[in-house]
N, C-alpha and C positions, 0 to 999 in steps of 0.2 A: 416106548412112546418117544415120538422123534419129538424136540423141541423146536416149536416156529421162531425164528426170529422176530422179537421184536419192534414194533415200529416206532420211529422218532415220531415223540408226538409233534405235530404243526401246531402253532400258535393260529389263531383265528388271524385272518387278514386285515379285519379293521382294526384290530391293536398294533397291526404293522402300520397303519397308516397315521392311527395316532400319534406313533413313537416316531414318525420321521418331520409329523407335524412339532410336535414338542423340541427336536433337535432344531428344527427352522426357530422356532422362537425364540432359543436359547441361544441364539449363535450371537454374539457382540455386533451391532451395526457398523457396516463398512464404512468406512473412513469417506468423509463427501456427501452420507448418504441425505436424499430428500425426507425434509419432517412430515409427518404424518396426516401434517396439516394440508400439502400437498395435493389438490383434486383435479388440478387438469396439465394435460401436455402443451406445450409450446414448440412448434418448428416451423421457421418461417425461411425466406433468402431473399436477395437481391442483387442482381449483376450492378454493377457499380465502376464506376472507372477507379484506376489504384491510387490517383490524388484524393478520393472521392472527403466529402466531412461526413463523417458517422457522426449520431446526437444519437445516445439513451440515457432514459430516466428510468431511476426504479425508488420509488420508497423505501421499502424495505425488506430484507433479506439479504440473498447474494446473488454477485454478479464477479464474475472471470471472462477478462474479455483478453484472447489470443489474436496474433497478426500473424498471417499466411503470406504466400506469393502467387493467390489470387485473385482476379478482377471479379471479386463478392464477397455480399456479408452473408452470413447465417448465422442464426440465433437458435438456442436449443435450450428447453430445460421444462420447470413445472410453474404452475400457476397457485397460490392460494387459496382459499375461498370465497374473498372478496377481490378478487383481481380478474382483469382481461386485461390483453395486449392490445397496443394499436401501432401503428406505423405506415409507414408508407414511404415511397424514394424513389429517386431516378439515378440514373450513370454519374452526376456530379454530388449528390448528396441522399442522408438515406436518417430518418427520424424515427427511432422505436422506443417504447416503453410500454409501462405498465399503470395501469390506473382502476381506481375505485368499479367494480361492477356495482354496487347500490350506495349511494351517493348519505341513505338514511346509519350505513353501518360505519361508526366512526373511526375504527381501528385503521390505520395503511394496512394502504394490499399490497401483500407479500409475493416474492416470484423468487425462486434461484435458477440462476440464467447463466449459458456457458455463450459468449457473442465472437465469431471469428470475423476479422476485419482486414484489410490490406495491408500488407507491413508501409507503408507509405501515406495511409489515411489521416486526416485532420481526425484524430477523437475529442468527445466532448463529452463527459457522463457527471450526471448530477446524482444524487441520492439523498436521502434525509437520514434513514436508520441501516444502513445496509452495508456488508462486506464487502470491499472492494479488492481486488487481484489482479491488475493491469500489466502486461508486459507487451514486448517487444516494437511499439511505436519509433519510426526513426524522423517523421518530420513535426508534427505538434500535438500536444497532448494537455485537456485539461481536468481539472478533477475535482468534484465542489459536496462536499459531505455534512453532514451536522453530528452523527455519532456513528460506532460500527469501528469498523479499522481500514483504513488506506494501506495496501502494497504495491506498489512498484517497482519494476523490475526491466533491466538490459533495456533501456529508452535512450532515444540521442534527439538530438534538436530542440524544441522549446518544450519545457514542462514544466506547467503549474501546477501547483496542488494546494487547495483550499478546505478545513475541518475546522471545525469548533468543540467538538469532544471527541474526536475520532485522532489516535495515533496513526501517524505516519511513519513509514517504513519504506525507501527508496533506496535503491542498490543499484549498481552498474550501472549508474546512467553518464552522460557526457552533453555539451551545449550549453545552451542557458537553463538552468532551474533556479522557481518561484514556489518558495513554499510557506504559508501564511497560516500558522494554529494557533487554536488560544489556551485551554486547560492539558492539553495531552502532550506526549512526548512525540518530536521529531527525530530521526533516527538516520542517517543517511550513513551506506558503505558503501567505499569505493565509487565515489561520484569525485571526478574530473567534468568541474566545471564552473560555467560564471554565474555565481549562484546569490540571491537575495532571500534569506531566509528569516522569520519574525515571528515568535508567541508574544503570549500574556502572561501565562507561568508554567506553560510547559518547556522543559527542560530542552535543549537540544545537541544533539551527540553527532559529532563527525567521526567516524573508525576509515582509518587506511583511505583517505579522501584528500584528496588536493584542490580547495576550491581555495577560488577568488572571489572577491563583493563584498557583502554585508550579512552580519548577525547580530539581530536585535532582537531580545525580550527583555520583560519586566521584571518578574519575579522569577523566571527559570535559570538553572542551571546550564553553563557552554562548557564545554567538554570536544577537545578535537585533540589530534596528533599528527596533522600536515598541514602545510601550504603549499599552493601551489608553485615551481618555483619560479623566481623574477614576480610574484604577485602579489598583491595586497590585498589584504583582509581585514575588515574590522569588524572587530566582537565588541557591543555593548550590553550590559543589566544595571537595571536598578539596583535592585536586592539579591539576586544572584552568584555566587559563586563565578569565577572563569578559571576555567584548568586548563595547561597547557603540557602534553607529553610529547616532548622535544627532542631528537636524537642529538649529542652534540657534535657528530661527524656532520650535520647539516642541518644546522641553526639557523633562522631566517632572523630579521632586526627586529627587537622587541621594542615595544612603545606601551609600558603600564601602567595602569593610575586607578587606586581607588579611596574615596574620603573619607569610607568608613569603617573598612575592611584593610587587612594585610596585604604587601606586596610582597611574594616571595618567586625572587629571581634568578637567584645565583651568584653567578659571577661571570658565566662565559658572556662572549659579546657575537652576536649573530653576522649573517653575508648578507649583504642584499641578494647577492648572485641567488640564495635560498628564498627571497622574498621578504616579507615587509608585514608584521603582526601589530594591531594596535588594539589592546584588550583595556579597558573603561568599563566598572562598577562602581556605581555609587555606595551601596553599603556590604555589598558584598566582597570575597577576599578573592585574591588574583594569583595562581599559584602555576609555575613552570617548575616542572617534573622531569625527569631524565630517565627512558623506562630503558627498562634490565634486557 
């Protein structure tokens, strides 16, 4: 008796389909990805000249708004449950945002929004609860939040930035910068620039930055390691600490004073030709560092 070859048994097909369902669920959500909360699409545009001023609002969620090299905006992303868009614009300016669809449901309406705009456009974006990701503006730029976190990134010309619990984070920028927090950390790298910066007790940190102006808060922490050189700076705090990490290959003139805290200075004596430091704490200590 010849023996048949046996057959591979097949599995039923709908347990194929479950098992590729069950991989789908299992996989870790991608990095960016929209919450769940999520129910409608957004794609809009608008030719626009490349001076043009953008204005968007969003309550709350997120917003990443990129600069192109061309003459238009477009906006892309999801809508929440309680949220429509609305906007409208012509060649000199262009107004979008996001607002309440039923005015009885109290909660902000949510959107996460990707906004491309001119590399040359006036931006202007407000938010209340929502992430912000800004880069590449090169003529003015403003930015007014109440919680969430503020990034910006490679900007040149004017830039404001205004939070009340929202951290700031600004990198590579150059021109005039205005940045005004009250509880949160300010944080700027690598800004070359003339700069006015001011909490209440969020702390503020300059890394690898040459600016010139003013730094004032109350109760925060200053923390920087340049000046810019030929320029003048001054750092004040009430209650705050001031830290100074100083090379002494290129020492700028120091000016410290505090009435209720320590001054620790050293002994080297700074250049003007490096610039002009004048650091003031009322109860806080005033300390120049020499880093390794």
């Amino acid at each position: 008796m010849i023996a048949m070859p046996r057959r591979r048994e097949r599995r039923p097909r709908r347990w194929l389909i479950v098992g590729a369902l069950l991989a789908v669920v299992h996989q870790p959500p991608a990095l960016g990805a929209q919450p769940a909360s999520a129910t409608s699409m957004a794609n809009r545009g608008w030719r626009v000249h490349g001076e043009a001023t953008v204005r968007v609002y969003l309550p709350a969620g997120r917003l990443t708004v990129e600069t192109w090299d061309r003459d238009s905006v477009h906006l892309a992303g999801t809508l929440g449950p309680n949220a429509m868009l609305f906007g409208n614009g012509a060649p000199p300016h262009v107004k979008v945002g996001v607002e309440a669809r039923s005015r009885v449901d109290s909660t902000l309406p949510q959107a996460w929004l990707v906004v491309q705009v001119p590399r040359r456009a006036r931006l202007w974006v407000k938010a209340i609860d929502a992430e912000l990701d800004l880069a590449g503006t090169q003529v003015e730029l403003e930015a007014y939040t109440v919680r969430g976190a503020i990034r910006v990134r490679d900007v040149r010309g004017s830039t404001t930035i205004e939070s009340i619990d929202a951290p700031v984070r600004l990198a590579d920028a150059s021109g005039d910068v205005r940045v005004r927090g009250s509880r949160a950390t300010v944080e700027c790298t690598r800004v070359h620039a003339l700069a006015t910066i001011s909490t209440v007790s969020g702390a503020v940190v300059l890394r690898s930055s040459q600016v010139e102006g003013r730094v004032e808060t109350v109760g925060g922490a200053i923390t920087l390691d340049a000046v810019r050189p030929g320029g003048s700076l001054s750092l004040q705090s009430h209650a705050g600490d001031i830290t100074l990490s100083l090379s002494t290959a290129a020492r700028p003139v120091l000016q410290l004073w505090s009435r209720g805290g320590a001054v620790r200075q050293g002994q080297q004596q700074g250049d003007v030709r490096y610039g002009t430091i004048e650091a003031r704490s009322f109860r806080g200590n005033v300390t120049v560092r020499t880093p390794y």
